[in-house]
N, C-alpha and C positions, 0 to 999 in steps of 0.2 A: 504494500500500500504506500501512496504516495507518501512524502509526513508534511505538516498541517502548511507551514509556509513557501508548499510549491504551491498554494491553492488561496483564491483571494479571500482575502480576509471578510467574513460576515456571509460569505454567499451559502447554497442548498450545498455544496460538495463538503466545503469547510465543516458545515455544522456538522453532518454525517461522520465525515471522517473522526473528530470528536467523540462525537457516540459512541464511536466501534472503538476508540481505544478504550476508551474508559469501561465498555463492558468487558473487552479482553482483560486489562487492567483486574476487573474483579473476580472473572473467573480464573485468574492464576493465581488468585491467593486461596491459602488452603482454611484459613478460618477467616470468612469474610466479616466485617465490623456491622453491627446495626446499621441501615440506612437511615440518612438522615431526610424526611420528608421534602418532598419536591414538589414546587408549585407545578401544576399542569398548563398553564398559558403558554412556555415557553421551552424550547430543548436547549436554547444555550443561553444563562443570566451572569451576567459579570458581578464581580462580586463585588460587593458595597462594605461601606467601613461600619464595623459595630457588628458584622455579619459572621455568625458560626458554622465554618467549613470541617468538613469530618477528613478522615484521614487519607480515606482512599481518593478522595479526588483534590489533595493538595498537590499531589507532583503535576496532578494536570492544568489544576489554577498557575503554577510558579514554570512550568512549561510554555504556557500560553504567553503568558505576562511577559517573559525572558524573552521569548522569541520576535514579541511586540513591540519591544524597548531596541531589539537588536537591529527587527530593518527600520524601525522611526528613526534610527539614531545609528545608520550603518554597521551596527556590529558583527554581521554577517561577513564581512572582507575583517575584522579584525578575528575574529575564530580560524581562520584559516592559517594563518601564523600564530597563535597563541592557541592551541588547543589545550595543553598541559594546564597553564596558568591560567587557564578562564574555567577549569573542572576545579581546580582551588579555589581559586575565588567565589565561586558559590558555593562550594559547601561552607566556605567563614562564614561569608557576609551575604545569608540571606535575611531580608527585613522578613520582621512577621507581619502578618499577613493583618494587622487591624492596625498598624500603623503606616499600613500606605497609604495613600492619595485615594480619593474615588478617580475612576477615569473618567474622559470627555460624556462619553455617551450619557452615565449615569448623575451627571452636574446637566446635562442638559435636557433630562429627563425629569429632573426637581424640579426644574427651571420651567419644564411645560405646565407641569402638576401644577401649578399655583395659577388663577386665574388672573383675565388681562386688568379686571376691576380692581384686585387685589395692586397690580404691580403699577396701574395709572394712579388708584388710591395714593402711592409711597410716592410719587413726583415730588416736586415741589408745586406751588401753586403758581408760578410762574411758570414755568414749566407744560405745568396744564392747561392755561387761559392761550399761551404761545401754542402748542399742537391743536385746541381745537378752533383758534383764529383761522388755522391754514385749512380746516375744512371748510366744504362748498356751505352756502346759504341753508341750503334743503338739510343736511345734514348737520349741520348746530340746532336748527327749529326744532328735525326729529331727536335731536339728545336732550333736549328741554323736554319730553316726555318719557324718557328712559325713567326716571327716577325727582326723587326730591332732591338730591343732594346734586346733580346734575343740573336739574333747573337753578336750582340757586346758584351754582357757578358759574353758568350761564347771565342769569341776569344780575349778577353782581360785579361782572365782567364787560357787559355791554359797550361801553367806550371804548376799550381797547380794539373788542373782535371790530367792531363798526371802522374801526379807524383803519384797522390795518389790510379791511376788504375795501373800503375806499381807497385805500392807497395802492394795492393791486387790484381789483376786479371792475369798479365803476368808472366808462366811459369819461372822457373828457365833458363833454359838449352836456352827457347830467350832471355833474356837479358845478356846472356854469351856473343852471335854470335852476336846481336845487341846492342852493348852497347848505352847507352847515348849518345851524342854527345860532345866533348869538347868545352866550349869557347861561345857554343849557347844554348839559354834556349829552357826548352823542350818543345815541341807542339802538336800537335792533330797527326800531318801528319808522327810523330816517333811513334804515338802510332797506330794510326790506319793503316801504315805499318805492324807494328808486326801482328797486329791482322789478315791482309788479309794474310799475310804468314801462318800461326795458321790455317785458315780457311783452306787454299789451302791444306796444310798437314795433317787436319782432313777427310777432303771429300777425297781423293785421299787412306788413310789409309784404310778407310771403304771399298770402290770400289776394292781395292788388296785383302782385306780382304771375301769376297762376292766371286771373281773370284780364291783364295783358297781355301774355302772350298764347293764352287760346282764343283772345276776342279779337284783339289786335293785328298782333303779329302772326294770325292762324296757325300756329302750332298744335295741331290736334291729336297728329299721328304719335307713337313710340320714337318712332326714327328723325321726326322733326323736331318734340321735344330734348331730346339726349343733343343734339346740334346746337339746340339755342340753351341750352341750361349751363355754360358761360357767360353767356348775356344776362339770362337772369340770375342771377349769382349775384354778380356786379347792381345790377339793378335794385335785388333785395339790400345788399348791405349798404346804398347810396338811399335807400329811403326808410331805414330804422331812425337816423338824427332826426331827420326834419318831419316823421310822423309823432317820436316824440316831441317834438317844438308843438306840434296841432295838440296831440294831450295836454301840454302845459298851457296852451292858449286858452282850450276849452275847461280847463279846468279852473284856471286862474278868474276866466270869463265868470262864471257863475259865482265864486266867490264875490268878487267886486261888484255885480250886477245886484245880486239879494243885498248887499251892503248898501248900494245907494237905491234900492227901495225901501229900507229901513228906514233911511234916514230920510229920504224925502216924502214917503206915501206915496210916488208914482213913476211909471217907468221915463226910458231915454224917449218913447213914441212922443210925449207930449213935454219933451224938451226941446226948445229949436238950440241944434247945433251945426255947425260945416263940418267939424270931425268927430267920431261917436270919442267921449272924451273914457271910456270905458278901455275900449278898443285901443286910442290910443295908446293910454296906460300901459296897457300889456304889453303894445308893440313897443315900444321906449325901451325893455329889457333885453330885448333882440339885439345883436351887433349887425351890420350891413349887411356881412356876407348871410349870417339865416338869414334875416328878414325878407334878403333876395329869392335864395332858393326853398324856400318855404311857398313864400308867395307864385312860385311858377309850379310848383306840385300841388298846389288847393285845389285848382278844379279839377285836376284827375282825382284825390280824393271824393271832392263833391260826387263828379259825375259817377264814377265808378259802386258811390253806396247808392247814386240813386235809379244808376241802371240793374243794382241788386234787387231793386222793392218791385222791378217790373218785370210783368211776361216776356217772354224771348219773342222778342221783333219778327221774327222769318217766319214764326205760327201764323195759319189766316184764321179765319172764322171757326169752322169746322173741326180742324185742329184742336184749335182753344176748346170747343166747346168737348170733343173727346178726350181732353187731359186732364180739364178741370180750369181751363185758367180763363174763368170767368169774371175774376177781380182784377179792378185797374190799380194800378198803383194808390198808395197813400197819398192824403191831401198834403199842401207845404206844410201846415203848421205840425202833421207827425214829425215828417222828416226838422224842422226844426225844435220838438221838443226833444229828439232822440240825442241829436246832437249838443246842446245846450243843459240839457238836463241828465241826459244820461253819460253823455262826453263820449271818446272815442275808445273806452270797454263796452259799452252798450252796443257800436257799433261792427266791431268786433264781433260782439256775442251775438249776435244778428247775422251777419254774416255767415257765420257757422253752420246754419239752419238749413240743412238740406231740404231744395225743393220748393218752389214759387209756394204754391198752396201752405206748406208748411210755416214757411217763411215770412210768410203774409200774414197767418194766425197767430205768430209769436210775437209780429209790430202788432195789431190789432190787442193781443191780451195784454200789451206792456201799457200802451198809450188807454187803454182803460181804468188799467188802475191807478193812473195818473189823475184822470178825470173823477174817476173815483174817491180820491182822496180829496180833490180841493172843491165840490160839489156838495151841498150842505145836506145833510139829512133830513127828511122831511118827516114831522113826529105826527104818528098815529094816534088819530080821535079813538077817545074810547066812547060806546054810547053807556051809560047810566040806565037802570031799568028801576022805573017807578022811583027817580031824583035818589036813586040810590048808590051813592059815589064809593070809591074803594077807600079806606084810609089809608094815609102813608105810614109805611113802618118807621118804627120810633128806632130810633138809636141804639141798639146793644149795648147795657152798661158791662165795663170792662175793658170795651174793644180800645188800643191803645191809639191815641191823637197821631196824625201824621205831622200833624203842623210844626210840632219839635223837629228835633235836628238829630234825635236818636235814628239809630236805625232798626229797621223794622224785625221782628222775632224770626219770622220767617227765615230771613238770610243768614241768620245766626246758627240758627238750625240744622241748616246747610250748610253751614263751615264755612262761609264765604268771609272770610274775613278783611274787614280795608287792608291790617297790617299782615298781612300772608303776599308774599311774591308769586303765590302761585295765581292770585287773583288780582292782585295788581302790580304788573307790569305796564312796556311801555306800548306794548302790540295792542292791550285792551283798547287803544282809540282808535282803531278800524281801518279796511283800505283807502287810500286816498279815492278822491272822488267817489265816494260810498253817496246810497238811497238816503233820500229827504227826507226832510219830518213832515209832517201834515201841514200845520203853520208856514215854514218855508215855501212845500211846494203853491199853495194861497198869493203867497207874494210876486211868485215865478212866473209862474202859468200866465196869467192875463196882460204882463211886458212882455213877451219874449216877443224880437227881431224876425224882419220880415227874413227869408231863407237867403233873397241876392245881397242881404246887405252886409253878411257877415263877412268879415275880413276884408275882403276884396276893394270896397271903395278906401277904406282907410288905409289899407295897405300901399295903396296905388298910391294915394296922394303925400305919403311919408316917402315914398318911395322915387318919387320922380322931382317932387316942390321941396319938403323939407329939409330931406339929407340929402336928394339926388344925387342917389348912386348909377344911379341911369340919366344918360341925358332926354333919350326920346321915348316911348312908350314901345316901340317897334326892337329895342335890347333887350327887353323880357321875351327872354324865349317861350314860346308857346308850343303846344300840342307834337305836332314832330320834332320839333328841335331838342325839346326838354327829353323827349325818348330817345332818341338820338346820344343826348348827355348820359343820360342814366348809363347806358347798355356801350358804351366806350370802354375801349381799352386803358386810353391814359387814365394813369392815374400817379399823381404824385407824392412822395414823401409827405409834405407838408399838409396835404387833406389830410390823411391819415394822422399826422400827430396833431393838428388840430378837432378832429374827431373823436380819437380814442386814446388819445396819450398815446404813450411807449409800453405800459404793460398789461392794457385791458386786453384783453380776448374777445372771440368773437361773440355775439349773439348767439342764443340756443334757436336751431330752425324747429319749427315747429311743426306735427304733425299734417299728412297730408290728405289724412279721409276727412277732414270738413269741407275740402276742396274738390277732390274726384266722385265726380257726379255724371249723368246719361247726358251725351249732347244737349239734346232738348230741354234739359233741366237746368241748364246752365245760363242763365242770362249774359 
């Protein structure tokens, strides 16, 4: 038989060969010693320190180990001149066998046993805020529900993680429009805003981008799309900034519009102005270069959500009436409370809606419970039989006042405590651009802006009079020209670092079944 180190270490041959001496081993002695019980997991365990080895299988333990030590450590070329003097030297000087070392395998076998919570537990706490900083957004949110002790490092961390994901992951051109905040340290709910903006302006990019080059540029086929998905590439990543610019417009818009209802009782219709001074406002945050290409991508925005709301042109009569597409498009004033009230997630989420019919009922159930809300309820006569009136119920003595400033049993009840992080945090104030209150929407509804008036006049006249960055109205590129820019090859350094910095990444693209639909379903 071979002996142990012609044969690699750890493999089926090694171990076997093992075996068979060790049984030879015992059948050549003539009083064999009690065996010493053997775990069944395994046929070959190295041995560990504090561990009781029996007699018969020590030559084979100090066999092993010797031979282990000889080619780790080339002793195999020194035994061939030193035979004599290396049969001496172990019989002196062998260690015993509980004052050796454990080997690699069995320190690294401790080393697994202990679990990962245990060994992130022992960090330091710098240590720990720095590795879960470098994790993605999605996975810090889901470690804030692993556990309590997680959530609170978590949100007793939040300025740092926030900082150091603005410092690598958030675009340039957001933290222009959303700056910091002053005077308040930063949190999850500044960061993970940006991010749902980002998102909303990546999926919306894509879906624009989808419905120009199947409507447009007639790429229908497999083999025409794969050709032009260069161009829209270029195209999606040149209209993520400036659809976020339209989030920030329409977002900012409704803020300062219910602000100066507030204060005046009545909207901009029954103000005379030459520039909507609202409008203006916003635009004044813009530098020339958005202002410009913002302003030459709006009405592919416009048109393109409002070629969504309608039946596909090329159906006649007949058609229509076989499909179902019996409904005309929504009046102006949906398509502007969609966009004003709902902002550019609404639209988005609309979008999404496979199918004219479908898609039709989901603006039709939105814009109802708009009306819904700001519509006043109309209270039911009761009739009285024989001037016989209902009493009102009396008060329940006991029941605790609202009117104080305690809080209610209820909530207490429920653990919902103010001073618990688990229930105040900085995410509890909602996504940006989040649903109205009933009151608000009351104030909204009955100002909102005719649909041509948005952006467009005031944009133009900042655009050409105040700052003239254009000398003539004929330098704004329009409708081919702008598509032409998008789907361009050049592109140079300096977009890019004024766009995205030096170390943002790209946009997440987003999936593609809200978009692949039957030709005829496709407006």
């Amino acid at each position: 038989m071979e002996p142990l180190h012609m044969t690699e270490f750890g493999s089926d041959r090694y171990l076997e060969k093992a075996l068979q001496q060790s049984q030879a081993a015992q059948a050549s002695q003539a009083a064999p010693a009690p065996e010493t019980p053997r775990l069944s997991q395994s046929q070959f365990i190295l041995p560990l320190r504090g561990s009781s080895v029996s007699e018969t299988d020590a030559p084979l333990v100090k066999s092993i180990d010797q031979k282990r030590s000889e080619k780790r450590g080339f002793g195999f070329l020194k035994n061939k001149f030193h035979v004599k003097g290396a049969a001496a030297t172990t019989a002196t000087s062998v260690e015993p066998l509980d004052r050796r070392p454990s080997s690699t395998h069995s320190i690294a076998a401790t080393r697994r046993s202990v679990p990962f919570d245990h060994l992130f537990a022992a960090l330091p706490n710098e240590l720990q805020v720095e590795i879960i900083a470098s994790l993605p957004l999605s996975d810090i949110l889901n470690l804030r529900r692993a556990s309590r002790s997680l959530h609170a490092l978590v949100s007793l961390n939040e300025t740092p993680i926030t900082r150091y994901h603005l410092d690598h992951h958030v675009p340039a051109y957001a933290k222009r429009l959303y700056p910091a905040p002053r005077g308040v340290p930063l949190n999850l709910h500044h960061l993970c805003g940006l991010w749902h903006r980002l998102h909303v302006a990546a999926k919306l990019s894509h879906l624009i981008c989808e419905w120009v080059s199947k409507e447009l540029f007639l790429r229908n086929t497999e083999e025409k799309k794969r050709e032009f998905a260069p161009q829209r590439e270029r195209m999606r990543r040149r209209l993520i900034p400036r659809l976020f610019t339209v989030f920030h417009f329409f977002e900012t818009y409704r803020a300062l519009h219910l602000k100066y209802v507030a204060e005046h009782g009545y909207g901009l219709h029954q103000t005379p102005y030459t520039i909507n001074p609202i409008e203006a406002e916003i635009l004044n945050m813009y530098d020339d270069r958005t202002l410009l290409q913002v302003h030459e991508i709006f009405p592919l925005v416009m048109a393109s959500f409002d070629r969504r709301l309608r039946p596909p042109t090329y159906v006649g009569r007949v058609e229509r009436s076989l499909r179902g597409y019996l409904r005309e498009k929504p009046p102006e004033e949906v398509h502007v409370a969609i966009l004003c009230l709902g902002g550019i997630r609404q639209v988005e989420k609309i979008w999404e809606v496979k199918g004219y019919n479908a898609r039709r009922a989901a603006v039709d159930a939105w814009y109802s419970s708009i009306v819904q809300q700001t519509s006043e309820p109309e209270a039911k006569k009761r009739r009285a039989i024989l001037g016989m009136k209902r009493k009102k119920s009396s008060p329940v003595l006991g029941r605790p006042s609202t009117n104080d400033g305690a809080p209610a049993a209820g909530s207490a009840a429920k653990g919902k405590q103010p001073e618990s992080l688990v229930f105040s945090t900085s995410l509890a104030d909602g996504m940006p651009m989040g649903s109205l209150s009933r009151d608000e929407l009351k104030l909204l509804v009955p100002h909102l802006p005719g649909l041509r008036q948005i952006w467009s006049e005031t944009a133009e006249t900042m655009i050409l009079e105040d700052r003239k960055i254009v000398q003539r109205p004929s330098d704004i590129r329009r409708n081919a020209q702008i598509f032409t820019e998008l789907i361009s090859e050049h592109s140079s350094a300096d977009d890019d670092q004024w766009l995205y910095g030096t170390t943002a990444p790209d946009s997440l693209r987003p999936n593609l079944d809200a978009i692949e639909e039957e030709s005829m379903e496709c407006p």
